[in-house]
N, C-alpha and C positions, 0 to 999 in steps of 0.2 A: 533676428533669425538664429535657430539655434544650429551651432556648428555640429557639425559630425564627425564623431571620433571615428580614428580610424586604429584600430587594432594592430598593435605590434606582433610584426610576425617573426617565428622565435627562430634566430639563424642556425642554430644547432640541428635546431629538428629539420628545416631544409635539406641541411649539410646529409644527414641521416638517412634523408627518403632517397638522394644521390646516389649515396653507397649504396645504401641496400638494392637500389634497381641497379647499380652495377654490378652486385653481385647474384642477385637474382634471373636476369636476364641472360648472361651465359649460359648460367645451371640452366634453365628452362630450355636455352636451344640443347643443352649437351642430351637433357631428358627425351624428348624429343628424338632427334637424331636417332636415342637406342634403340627406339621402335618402328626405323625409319628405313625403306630401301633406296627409295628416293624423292628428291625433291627436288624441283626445279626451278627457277626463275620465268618465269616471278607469280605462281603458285602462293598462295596464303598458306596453306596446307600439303600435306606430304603426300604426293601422288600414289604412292606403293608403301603399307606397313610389312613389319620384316620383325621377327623374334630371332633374326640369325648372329646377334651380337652374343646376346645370351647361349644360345644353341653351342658356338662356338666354345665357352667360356668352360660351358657343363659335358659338351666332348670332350673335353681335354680336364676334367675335375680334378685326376689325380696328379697331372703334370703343373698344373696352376696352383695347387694347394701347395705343393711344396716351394715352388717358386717364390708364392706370398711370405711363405713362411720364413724364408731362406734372407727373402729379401726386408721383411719385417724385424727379424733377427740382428742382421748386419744392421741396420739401418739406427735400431735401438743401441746398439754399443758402441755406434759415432757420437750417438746425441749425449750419451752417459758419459764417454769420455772427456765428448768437446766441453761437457760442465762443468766436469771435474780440474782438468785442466785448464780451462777458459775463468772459473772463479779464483783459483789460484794467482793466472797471468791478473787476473784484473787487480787484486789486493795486493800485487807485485808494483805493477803499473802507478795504482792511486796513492799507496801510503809508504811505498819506498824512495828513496831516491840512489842510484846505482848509477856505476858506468860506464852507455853505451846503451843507459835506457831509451834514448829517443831512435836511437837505431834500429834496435829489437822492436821498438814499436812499429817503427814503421816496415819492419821485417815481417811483422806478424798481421799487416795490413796487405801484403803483397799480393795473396789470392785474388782483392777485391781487383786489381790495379792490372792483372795480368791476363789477358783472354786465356779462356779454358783449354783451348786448344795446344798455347803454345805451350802452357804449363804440363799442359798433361803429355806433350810430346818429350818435354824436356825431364819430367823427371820418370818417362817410361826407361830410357837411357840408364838412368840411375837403378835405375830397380831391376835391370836387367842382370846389371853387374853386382848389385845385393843379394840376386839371388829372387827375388819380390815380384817377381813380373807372372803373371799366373798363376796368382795364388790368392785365396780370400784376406791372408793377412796383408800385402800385397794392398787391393781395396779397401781395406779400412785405412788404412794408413792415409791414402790418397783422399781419400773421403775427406777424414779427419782434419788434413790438412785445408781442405778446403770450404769445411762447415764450423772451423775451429773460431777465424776470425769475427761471423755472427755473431757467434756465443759472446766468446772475447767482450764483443762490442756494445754489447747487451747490457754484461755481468759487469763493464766499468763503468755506465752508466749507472745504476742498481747503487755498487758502491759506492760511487762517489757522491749520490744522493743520501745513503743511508748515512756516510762516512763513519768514523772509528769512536765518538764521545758515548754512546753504548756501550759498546766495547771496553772501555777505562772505565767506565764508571761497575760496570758488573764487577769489575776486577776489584776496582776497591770494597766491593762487597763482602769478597774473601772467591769470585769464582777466578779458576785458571784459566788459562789461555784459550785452554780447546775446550772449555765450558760456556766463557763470553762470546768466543764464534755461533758456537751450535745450539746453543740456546736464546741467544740474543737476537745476533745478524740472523740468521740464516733463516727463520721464520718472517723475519721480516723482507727478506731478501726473495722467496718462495714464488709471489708473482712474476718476477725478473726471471729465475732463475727455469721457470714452466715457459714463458716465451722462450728461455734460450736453447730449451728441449725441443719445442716445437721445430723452432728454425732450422736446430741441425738434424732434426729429422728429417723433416721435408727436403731442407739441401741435400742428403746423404739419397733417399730413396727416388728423388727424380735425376743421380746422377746417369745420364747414358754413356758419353763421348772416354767420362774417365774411365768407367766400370769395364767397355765394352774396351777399350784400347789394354789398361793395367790387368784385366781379368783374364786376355786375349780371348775371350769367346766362351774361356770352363766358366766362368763366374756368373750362374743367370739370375737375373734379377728384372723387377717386375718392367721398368724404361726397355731393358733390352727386348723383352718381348712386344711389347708395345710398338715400341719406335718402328719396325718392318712396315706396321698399319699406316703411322701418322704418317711418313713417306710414301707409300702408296695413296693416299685418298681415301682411306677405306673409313670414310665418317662414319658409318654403324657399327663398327667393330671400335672405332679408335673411341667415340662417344660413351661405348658399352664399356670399355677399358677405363673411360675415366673417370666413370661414376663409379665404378669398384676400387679407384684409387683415392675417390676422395671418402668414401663408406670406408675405406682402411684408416684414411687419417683421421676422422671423425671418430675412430673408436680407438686410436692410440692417443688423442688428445685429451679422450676422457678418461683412459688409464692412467697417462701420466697426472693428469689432474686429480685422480683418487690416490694415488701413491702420493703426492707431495702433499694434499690434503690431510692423509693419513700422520705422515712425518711430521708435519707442522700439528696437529692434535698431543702424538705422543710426547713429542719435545717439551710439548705449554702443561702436559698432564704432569711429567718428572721436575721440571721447571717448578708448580706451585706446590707440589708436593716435600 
């Protein structure tokens, strides 16, 4: 008798169909929902359609435009900072050794370690007495401080995989210091460094509890408007709100990904030439 193969089945591609129906299946309820007045248990279907998420969205165009704007803004100059400073801490961390580094490190992990709450109570105090406490600069700061260590966390991973024989070796080439970084590393470094943009975006722009505490209420941003809804129940408003939050991030994901694409061409363009 002839045996019967049986076909290996490929665990990745399993792994795959997972995610993706775990990420497909919120989206479809969130879709849903926006066109939704009501739905009940245990209904297959949405008893009552409703365009009133939208309606709400487009009454208020000129007040939500600036908001996005305000709060796209802010949100971009955490995630530039958190990079800028976050790649720095990282080539600190990976290729120094200093005194008082494992402190600072785990100084610089403290956001992860500390509910939001008490942080953001405790250094509301501090910012009152800096003068910071309702003020957008104020917000960023607080942001910063608390989308810093993603990045951080990201960019010493990145580094310490790329690590520094690049680096030495460009240099014996006849390049300088700040030619073997920006020419070298940092192209290669480009994927790490678009995740660490991400993170601190999204950490900076779903911040509510810090924005709405450090901002005292002047500071609007798009969590603040929102959040009234997801407290109330209000799934057609709060659903309609989060598909325009994640159509915001889907289109800063692919700016940032054209700007560093861009950076990494021009860099490889001066590099061979």
């Amino acid at each position: 008798m002839k045996k019967l193969k049986i076909k290996k089945i490929d665990k990745s591609k399993i792994i795959l169909v997972i995610v993706a129906i775990c990420i497909l299946l919120p989206l479809l309820n969130l879709i849903i929902w926006a066109f939704t007045k009501r739905w009940s248990w245990p209904d297959l279907l949405p008893e009552i359609y409703s365009l009133r998420g939208f309606e709400e969205i487009f009454r208020r165009k000129g007040e939500m435009l600036t908001i996005f704007m305000s709060s796209i803004m802010l949100s971009m100059v955490v995630a530039i900072l958190s990079v800028i400073i976050g790649l720095m801490t990282s080539r600190a961390f990976v290729f120094y050794e200093f005194k008082g580094k494992n402190k600072l490190y785990f100084a610089s992990i403290l956001p992860f370690l500390i509910p939001s709450t008490v942080f953001a109570m405790g250094i509301h105090v501090t910012f009152i007495k800096l003068g910071l406490a309702n003020t957008i600069l104020g917000v960023i700061i607080v942001h910063l401080i608390y989308s810093l260590p993603y990045a951080t966390r990201l960019l010493m991973d990145g580094t310490q995989a790329v690590g520094k024989k690049l680096e030495e070796q460009a240099k014996v080439l006849g390049a300088n210091t700040f030619q073997a970084f920006t020419k070298v590393t940092l192209p290669i470094l480009s994927p790490v460094i678009l995740s660490s943009l991400i993170m601190a975006y999204i950490t900076s722009f779903s911040q509510y509890f810090l924005t709405l505490l450090i901002g005292g209420g002047k500071i609007k941003t798009f969590t603040i408007v929102m959040f009234p809804y997801i407290s109330g129940g209000d799934r057609n408003i709060v659903a309609t709100y989060s598909l325009v939050f994640l159509g915001i991030t889907l289109v800063i994901f692919s700016f940032f990904n054209f700007v560093v694409s861009k950076l990494n061409k021009n860099i490889s363009t001066d590099f061979y030439n």
